[in-house]
C-alpha positions in Angstrom: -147.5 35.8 -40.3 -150.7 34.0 -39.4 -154.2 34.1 -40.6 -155.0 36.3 -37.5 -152.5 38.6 -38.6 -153.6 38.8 -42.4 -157.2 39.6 -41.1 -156.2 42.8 -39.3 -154.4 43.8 -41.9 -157.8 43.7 -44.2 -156.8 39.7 -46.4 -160.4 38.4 -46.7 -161.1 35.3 -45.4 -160.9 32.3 -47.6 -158.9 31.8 -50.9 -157.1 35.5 -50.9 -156.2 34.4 -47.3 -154.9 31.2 -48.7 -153.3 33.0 -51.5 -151.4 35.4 -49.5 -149.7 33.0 -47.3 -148.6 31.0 -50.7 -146.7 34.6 -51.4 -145.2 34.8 -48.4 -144.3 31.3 -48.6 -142.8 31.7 -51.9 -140.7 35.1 -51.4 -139.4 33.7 -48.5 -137.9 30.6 -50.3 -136.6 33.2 -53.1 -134.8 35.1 -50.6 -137.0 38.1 -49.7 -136.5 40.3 -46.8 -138.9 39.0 -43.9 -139.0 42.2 -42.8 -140.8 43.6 -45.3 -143.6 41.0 -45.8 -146.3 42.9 -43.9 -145.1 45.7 -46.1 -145.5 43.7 -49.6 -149.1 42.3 -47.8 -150.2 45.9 -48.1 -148.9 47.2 -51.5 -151.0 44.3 -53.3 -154.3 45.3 -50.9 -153.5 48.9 -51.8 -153.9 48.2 -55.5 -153.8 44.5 -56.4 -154.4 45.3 -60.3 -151.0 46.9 -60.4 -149.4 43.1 -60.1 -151.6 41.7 -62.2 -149.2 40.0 -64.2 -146.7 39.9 -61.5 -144.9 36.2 -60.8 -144.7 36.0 -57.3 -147.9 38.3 -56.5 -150.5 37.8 -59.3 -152.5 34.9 -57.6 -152.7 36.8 -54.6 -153.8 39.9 -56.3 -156.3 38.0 -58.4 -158.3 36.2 -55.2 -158.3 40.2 -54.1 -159.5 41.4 -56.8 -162.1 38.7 -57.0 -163.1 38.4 -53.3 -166.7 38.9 -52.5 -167.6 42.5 -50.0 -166.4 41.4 -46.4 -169.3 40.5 -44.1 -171.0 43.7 -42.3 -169.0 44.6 -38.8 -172.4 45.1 -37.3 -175.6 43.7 -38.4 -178.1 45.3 -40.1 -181.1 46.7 -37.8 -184.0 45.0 -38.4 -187.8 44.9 -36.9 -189.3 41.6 -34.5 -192.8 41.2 -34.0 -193.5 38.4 -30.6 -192.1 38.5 -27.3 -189.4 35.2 -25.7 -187.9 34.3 -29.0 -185.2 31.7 -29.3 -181.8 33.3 -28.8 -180.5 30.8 -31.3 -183.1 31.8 -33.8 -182.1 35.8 -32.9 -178.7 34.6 -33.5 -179.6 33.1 -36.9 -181.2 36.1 -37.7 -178.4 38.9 -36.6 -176.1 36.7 -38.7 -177.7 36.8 -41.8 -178.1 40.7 -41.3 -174.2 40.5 -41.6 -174.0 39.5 -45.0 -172.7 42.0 -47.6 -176.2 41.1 -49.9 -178.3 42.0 -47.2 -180.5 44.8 -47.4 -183.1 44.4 -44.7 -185.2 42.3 -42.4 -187.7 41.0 -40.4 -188.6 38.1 -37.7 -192.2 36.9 -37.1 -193.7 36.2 -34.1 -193.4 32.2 -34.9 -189.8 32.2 -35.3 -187.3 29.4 -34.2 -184.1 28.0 -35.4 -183.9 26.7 -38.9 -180.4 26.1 -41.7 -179.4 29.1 -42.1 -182.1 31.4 -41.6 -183.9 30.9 -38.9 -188.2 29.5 -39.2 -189.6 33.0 -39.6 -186.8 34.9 -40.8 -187.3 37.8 -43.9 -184.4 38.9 -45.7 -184.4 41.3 -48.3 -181.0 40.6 -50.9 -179.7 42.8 -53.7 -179.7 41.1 -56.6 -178.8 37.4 -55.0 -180.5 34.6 -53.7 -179.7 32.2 -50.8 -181.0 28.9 -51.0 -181.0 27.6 -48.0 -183.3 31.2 -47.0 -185.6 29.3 -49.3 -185.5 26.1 -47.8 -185.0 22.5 -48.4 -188.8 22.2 -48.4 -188.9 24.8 -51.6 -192.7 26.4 -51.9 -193.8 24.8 -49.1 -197.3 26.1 -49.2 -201.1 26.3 -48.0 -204.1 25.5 -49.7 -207.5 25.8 -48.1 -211.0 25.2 -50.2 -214.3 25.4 -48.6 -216.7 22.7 -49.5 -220.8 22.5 -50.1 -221.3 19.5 -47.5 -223.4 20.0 -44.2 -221.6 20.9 -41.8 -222.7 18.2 -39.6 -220.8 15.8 -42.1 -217.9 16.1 -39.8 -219.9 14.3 -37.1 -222.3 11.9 -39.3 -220.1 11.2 -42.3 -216.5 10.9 -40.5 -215.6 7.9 -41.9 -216.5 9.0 -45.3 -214.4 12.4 -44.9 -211.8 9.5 -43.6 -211.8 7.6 -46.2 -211.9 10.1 -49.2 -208.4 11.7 -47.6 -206.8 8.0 -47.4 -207.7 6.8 -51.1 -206.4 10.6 -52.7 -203.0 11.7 -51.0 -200.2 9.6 -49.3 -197.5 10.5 -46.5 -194.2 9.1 -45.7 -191.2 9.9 -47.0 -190.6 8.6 -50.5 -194.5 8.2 -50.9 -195.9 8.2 -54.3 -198.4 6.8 -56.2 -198.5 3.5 -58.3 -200.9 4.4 -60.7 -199.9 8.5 -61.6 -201.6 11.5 -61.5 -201.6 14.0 -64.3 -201.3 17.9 -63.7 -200.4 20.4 -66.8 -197.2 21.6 -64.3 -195.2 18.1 -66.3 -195.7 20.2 -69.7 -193.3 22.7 -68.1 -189.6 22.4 -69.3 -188.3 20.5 -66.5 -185.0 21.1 -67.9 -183.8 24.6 -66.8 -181.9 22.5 -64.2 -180.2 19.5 -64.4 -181.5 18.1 -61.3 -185.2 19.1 -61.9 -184.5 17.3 -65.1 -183.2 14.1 -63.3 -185.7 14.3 -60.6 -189.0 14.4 -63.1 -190.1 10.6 -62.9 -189.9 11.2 -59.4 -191.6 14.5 -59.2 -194.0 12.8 -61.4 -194.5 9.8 -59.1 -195.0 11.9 -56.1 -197.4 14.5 -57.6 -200.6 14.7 -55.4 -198.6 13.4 -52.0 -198.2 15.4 -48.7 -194.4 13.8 -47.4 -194.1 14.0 -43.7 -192.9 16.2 -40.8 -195.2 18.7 -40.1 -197.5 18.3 -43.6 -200.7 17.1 -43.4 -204.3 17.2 -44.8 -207.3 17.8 -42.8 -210.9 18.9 -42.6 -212.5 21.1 -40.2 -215.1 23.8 -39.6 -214.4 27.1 -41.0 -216.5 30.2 -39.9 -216.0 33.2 -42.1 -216.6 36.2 -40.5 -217.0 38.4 -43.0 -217.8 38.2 -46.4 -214.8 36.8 -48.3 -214.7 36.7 -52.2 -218.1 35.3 -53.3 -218.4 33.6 -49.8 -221.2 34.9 -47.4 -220.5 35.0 -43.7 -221.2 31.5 -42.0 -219.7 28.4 -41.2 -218.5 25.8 -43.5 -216.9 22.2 -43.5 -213.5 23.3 -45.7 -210.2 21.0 -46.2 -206.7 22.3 -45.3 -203.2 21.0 -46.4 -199.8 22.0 -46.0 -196.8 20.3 -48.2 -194.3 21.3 -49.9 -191.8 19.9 -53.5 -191.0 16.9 -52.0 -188.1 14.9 -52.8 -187.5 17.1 -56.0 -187.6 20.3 -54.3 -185.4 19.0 -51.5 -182.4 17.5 -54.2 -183.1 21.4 -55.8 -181.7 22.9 -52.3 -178.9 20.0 -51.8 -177.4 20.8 -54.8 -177.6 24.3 -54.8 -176.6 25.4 -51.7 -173.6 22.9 -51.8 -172.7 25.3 -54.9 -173.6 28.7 -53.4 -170.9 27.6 -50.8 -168.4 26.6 -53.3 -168.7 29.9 -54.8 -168.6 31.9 -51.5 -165.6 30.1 -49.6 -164.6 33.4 -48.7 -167.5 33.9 -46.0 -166.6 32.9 -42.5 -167.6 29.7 -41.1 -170.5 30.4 -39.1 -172.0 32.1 -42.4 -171.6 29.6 -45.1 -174.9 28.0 -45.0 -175.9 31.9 -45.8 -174.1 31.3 -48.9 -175.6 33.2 -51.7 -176.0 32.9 -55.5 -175.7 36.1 -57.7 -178.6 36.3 -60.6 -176.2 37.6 -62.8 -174.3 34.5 -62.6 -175.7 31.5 -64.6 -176.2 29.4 -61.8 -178.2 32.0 -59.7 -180.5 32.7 -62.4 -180.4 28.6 -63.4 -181.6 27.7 -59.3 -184.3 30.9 -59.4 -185.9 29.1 -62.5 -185.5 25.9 -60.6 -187.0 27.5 -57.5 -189.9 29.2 -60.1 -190.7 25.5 -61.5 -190.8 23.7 -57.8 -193.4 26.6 -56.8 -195.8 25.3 -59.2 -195.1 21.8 -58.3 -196.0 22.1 -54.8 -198.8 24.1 -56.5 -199.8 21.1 -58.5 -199.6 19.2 -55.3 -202.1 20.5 -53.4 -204.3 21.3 -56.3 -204.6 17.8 -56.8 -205.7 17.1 -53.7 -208.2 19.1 -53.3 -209.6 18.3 -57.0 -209.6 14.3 -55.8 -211.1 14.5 -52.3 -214.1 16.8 -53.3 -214.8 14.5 -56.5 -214.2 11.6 -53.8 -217.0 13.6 -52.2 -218.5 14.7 -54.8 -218.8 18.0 -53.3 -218.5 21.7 -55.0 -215.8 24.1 -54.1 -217.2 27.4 -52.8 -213.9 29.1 -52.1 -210.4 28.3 -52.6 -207.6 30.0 -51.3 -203.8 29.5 -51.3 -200.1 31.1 -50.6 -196.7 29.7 -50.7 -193.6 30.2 -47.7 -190.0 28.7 -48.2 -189.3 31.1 -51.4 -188.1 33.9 -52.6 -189.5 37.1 -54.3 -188.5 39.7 -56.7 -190.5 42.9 -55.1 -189.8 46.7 -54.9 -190.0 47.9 -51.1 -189.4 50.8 -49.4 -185.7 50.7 -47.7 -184.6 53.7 -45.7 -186.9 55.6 -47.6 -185.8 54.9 -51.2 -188.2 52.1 -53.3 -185.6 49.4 -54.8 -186.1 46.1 -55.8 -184.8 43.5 -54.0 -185.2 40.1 -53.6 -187.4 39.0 -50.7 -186.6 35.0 -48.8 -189.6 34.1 -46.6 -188.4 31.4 -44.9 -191.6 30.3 -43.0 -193.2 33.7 -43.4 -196.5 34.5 -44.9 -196.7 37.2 -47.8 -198.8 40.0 -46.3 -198.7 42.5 -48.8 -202.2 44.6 -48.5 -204.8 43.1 -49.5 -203.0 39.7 -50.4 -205.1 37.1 -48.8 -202.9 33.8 -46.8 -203.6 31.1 -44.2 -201.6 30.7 -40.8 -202.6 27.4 -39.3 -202.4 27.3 -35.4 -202.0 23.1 -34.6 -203.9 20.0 -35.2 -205.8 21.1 -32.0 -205.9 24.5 -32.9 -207.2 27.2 -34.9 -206.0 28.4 -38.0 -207.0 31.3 -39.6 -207.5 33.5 -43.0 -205.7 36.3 -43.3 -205.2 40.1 -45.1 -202.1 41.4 -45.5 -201.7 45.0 -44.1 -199.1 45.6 -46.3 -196.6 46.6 -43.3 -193.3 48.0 -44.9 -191.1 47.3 -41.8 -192.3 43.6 -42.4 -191.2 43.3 -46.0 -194.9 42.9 -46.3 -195.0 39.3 -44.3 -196.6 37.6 -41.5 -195.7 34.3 -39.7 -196.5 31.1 -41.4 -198.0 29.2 -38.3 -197.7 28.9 -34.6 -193.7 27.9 -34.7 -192.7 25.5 -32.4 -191.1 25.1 -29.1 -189.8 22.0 -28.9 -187.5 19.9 -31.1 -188.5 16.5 -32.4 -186.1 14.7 -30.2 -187.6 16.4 -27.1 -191.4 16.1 -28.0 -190.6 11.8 -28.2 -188.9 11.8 -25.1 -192.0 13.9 -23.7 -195.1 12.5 -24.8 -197.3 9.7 -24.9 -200.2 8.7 -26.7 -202.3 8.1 -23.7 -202.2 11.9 -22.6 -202.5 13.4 -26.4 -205.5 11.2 -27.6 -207.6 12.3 -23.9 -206.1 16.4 -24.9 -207.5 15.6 -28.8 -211.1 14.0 -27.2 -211.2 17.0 -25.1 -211.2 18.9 -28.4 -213.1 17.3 -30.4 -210.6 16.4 -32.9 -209.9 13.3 -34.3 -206.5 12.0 -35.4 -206.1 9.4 -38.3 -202.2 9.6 -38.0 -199.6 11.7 -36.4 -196.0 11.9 -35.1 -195.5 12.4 -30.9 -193.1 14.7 -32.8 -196.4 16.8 -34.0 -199.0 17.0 -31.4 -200.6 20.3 -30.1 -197.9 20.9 -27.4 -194.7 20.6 -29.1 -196.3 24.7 -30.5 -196.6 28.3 -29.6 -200.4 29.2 -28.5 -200.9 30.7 -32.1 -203.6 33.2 -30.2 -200.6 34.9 -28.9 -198.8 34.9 -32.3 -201.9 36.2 -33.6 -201.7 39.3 -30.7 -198.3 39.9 -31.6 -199.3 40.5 -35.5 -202.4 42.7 -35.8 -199.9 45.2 -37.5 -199.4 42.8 -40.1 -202.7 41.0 -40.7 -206.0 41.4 -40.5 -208.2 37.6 -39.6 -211.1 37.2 -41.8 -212.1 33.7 -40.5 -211.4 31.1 -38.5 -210.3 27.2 -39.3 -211.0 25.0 -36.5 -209.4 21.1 -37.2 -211.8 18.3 -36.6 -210.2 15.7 -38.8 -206.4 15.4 -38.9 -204.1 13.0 -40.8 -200.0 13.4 -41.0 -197.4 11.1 -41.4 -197.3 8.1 -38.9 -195.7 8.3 -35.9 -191.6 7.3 -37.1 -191.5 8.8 -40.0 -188.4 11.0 -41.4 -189.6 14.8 -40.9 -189.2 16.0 -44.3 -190.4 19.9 -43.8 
């Protein structure tokens, strides 16, 4: 009797597979008639706490009785906003809808393949959390503040604006700062894990940097078309950034989802890096308070940031807006009708919840704009987090050249200070026709244009 044959009889996959063919292995060799093994197989599944302190069967019955629910036979049906989505991503997504922990979902109009779940994905747990639905880039997050410079700084004072974002963030992998920045987020207990424990002089030497990939910090013109907070209609100069936890949040999702798979050997292969942590186990609940304390890193992050260039500037913020994708929620939604709470992984998705306000940057020759959740229940309250791409690194290099980008950037009035081939404007979706596909989900309140980009240089390690 083969795995094959264990399966159609109902042995889940993994250890109590594993165990069951030990059984048969040992009644055999004590003389047991062969002819009855696929009998014995189905006694124990019948009622494995019956041989509970049986010899020959009670390791078998044990990995039975402690075998996580089977994966779903079909997946669960869930809602997709945006037309021509990657199969793979689809794939991604119809797979994670087959775990027993799912409860519902949702794909965004940005969506492409990721680990795990796909860029773009919602997935709605009970009581469990996956990390790598987080993400390695934990709290990967947005952060725009308008400033009180003339607008025609971005012409007249470029070098200025240039300078002020060199001297107060840094990009590369592993880039830190020599002389440290303070933020209260290092008065937190940095010991509710061990690796955020391990990982604080680094966190701490990284604090106020942007990493590389698809990160960067930039400033452009933002036209408000309505009135938002204490902000009149009109256009502004405003600074945007998007980082994440850095190295710390990134040795977070390494460890943890190397555990969650430990713990869930039982799922198939082409679901294990869906592998989920229960919060009623001690290590769920030790990653969610990991996962809680890298949120207000990357928090700290881009606080920083903004603080030093407008001092650098010596400018005033006006408004200051902010949200966070790559983490999950504990929120009560409506599913099939009944509210529960659940636990809710953006994975490159936006909260939209009504009224909540978020960013969705287009490219860095492209619009980006503010955002009001609708509050749209089929979209576990969520919009995408950007444009999404359409190309993969390795492709965009083999594609592109600096000659054609910098005349496309001139042609836009955008200046680059630094960028990957890997990140230019083409390598994403028109985010105009993300934006059609979500006006369910989000209302736009105004409108970032980029004038002034700076990411990692070109070579760089993409750490998002």
């Amino acid at each position: 009797m083969n795995t094959q044959d264990l399966a159609r009889l109902g042995v889940p996959h993994g250890k109590a597979q594993r165990r069951a063919i030990d059984f048969i292995a040992n009644y055999v060799l004590k003389g047991g008639d062969r002819t009855r093994i696929e009998d014995e197989i189905k006694a124990v599944l019948a009622n494995p706490t019956l041989f509970a302190e049986d010899p020959l069967r009670k390791e078998f019955a044990e990995a039975l009785v402690n075998a996580p629910p089977p994966p779903r036979p079909d997946p669960l049906k869930y809602h997709q906003w945006g037309e021509g989505l990657e199969s793979e991503a689809i794939a991604q997504m119809e797979k994670a809808c087959m775990l027993p922990v799912s409860v519902a979902a949702a794909l965004m109009p940005d969506a492409h393949v990721g680990y795990g779940l796909p860029i773009g994905g919602v997935l709605a747990t009970e009581n469990s959390v996956i990390p790598y639905a987080v993400g390695v880039d934990i709290a990967c997050r947005m952060k725009m503040t308008v400033l009180d410079l003339p607008p025609d700084h971005l012409d007249r004072r470029q070098d200025k604006l240039t300078r002020a974002i060199q001297e107060e963030t840094r990009f590369g992998v592993g880039a830190n700062f020599k002389s440290r920045r303070h933020h209260e987020v290092l008065d937190r207990d940095w010991s509710v894990s061990p690796i955020t424990k391990q990982n604080k002089d680094k966190a701490w030497s990284q604090l106020g940097t942007s990493g590389s990939g698809n990160h960067f910090v930039e400033f452009g013109t933002f036209t408000a078309k309505e009135k938002i907070g204490d902000l009149p209609p009109g256009e502004y100069i405003a600074l945007l950034s998007h980082s994440g936890s850095r190295g710390t949040g990134a040795a977070v999702c390494d460890y943890y989802s190397k555990l969650a798979v430990k713990k869930q050997e039982d799922l198939p292969k082409e679901l294990q890096r869906l592998s989920w942590l229960s919060l009623d186990d001690p290590d769920g609940r030790e990653y969610w308070d990991a996962m809680e304390l890298m949120g207000l890193y990357a928090a700290a992050n881009h606080a920083l940031i903004h603080k030093h260039v407008a001092d650098n500037l010596g400018a005033r913020v006006l408004l200051d807006i902010e949200n966070h994708h790559n983490f999950a929620w504990k929120e009560k939604h409506l599913i099939n009708g009944v509210e529960r709470e659940v636990v809710v992984h953006r994975k490159g998705a936006t909260p939209a919840g009504r009224g909540t306000l978020g960013i969705i940057p287009g490219s860095m020759a492209s619009p980006g704009f503010v955002v009001q959740g609708k509050g749209k229940d089929e979209s576990l309250h969520s919009a995408s987090h950007g444009a999404g791409r359409v190309m993969s690194r390795s492709r965009a290099n083999q594609t592109f050249n600096w000659k054609e980008v910098n005349h496309f950037l001139r042609d836009r009035g955008v200046t680059l200070i630094s960028a990957g081939l890997d990140e230019v404007p083409m390598v994403y979706k028109d985010i105009h026709t993300v934006m059609a596909a979500q006006t369910d989900l989000v209302e736009i309140l105004g409108q970032f244009d980029p004038k002034l980009v700076k990411m990692a240089p070109h070579g760089e390690r993409a750490e998002d």
